[in-house]
C-alpha positions as CSV (number, residue, x, y, z in Angstrom):
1,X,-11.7,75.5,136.7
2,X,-13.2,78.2,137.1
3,X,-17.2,79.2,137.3
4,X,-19.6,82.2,137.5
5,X,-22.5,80.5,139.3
6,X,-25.8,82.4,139.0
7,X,-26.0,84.1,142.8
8,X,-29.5,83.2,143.8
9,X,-28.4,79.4,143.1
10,X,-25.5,79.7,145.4
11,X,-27.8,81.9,148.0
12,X,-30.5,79.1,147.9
13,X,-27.9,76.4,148.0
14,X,-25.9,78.5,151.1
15,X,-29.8,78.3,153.0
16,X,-30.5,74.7,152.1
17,X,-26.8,73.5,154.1
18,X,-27.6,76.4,156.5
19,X,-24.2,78.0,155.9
20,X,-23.5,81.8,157.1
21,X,-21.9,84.4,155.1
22,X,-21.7,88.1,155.4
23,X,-22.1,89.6,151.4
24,X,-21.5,87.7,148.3
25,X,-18.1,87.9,148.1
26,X,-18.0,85.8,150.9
27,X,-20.7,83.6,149.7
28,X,-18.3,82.3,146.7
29,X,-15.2,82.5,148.9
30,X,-16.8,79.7,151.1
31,X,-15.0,76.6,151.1
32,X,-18.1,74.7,152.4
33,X,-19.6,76.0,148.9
34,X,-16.7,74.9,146.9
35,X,-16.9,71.8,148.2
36,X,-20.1,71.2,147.3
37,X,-20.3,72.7,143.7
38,X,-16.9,70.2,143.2
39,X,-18.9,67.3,144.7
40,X,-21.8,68.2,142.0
41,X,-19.7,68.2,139.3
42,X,-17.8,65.2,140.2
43,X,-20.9,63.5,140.3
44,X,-22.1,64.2,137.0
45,X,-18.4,63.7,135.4
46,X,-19.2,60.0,136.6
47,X,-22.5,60.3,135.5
48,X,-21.8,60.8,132.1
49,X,-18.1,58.4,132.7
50,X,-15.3,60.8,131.7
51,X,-12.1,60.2,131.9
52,X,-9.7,61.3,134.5
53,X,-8.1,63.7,132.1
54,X,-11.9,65.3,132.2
55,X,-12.9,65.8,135.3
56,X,-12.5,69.0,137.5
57,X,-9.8,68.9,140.1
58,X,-10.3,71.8,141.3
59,X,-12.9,75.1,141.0
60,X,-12.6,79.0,141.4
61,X,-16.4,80.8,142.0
62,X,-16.4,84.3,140.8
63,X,-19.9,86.2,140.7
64,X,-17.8,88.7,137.8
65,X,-18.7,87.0,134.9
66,X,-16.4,86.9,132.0
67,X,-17.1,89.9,129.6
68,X,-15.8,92.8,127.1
69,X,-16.0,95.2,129.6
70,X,-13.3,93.0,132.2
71,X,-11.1,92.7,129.3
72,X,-11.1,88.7,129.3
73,X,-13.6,88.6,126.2
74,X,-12.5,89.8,122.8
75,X,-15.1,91.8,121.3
76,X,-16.4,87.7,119.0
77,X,-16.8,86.3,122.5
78,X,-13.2,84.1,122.7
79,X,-11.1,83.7,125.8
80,X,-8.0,86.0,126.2
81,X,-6.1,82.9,128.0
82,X,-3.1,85.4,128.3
83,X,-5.5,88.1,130.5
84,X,-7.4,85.5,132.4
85,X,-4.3,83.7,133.1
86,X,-3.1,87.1,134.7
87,X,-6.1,87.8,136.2
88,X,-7.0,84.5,137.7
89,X,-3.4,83.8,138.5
90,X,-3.8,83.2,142.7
């Protein structure tokens, strides 16, 4: 999966577990962060009970949100898959 967190959550959340990072790309590179954003959304997955075939596995962060301008939107707002694919590809 992967997520554009808002950066003051993931700042606040980075103080709260007292973890150090240099700039934001750091910050969403953090595999202490990762963790814990997968952890979340685990928890709510069994919260709300679904399936396997539902749950996250895995998760990217990215403070570039998806857009127009990145070429990963088309101009009515739908996914390129083929672009993101590309771009996301690592």
């Amino acid at each position: 999966m992967i997520a554009v967190p808002e950066t003051p959550v993931i700042k606040k959340l980075a103080a709260e577990k007292q973890i150090a990072y240099t700039n934001d790309s750091d910050l969403f590179n953090n595999n202490d962060i990762k963790k814990i954003v997968l952890d979340n959304l685990t928890d709510l997955a069994k919260t709300n009970k679904l399936s396997g075939l539902e749950k996250i596995k895995a998760i990217y962060l990215t403070s570039d949100p998806f857009s127009i301008d990145n070429d990963i939107l088309t101009p009515t707002m739908k996914i390129k898959r083929n672009i993101a694919a590309k771009v996301y590809a690592e």
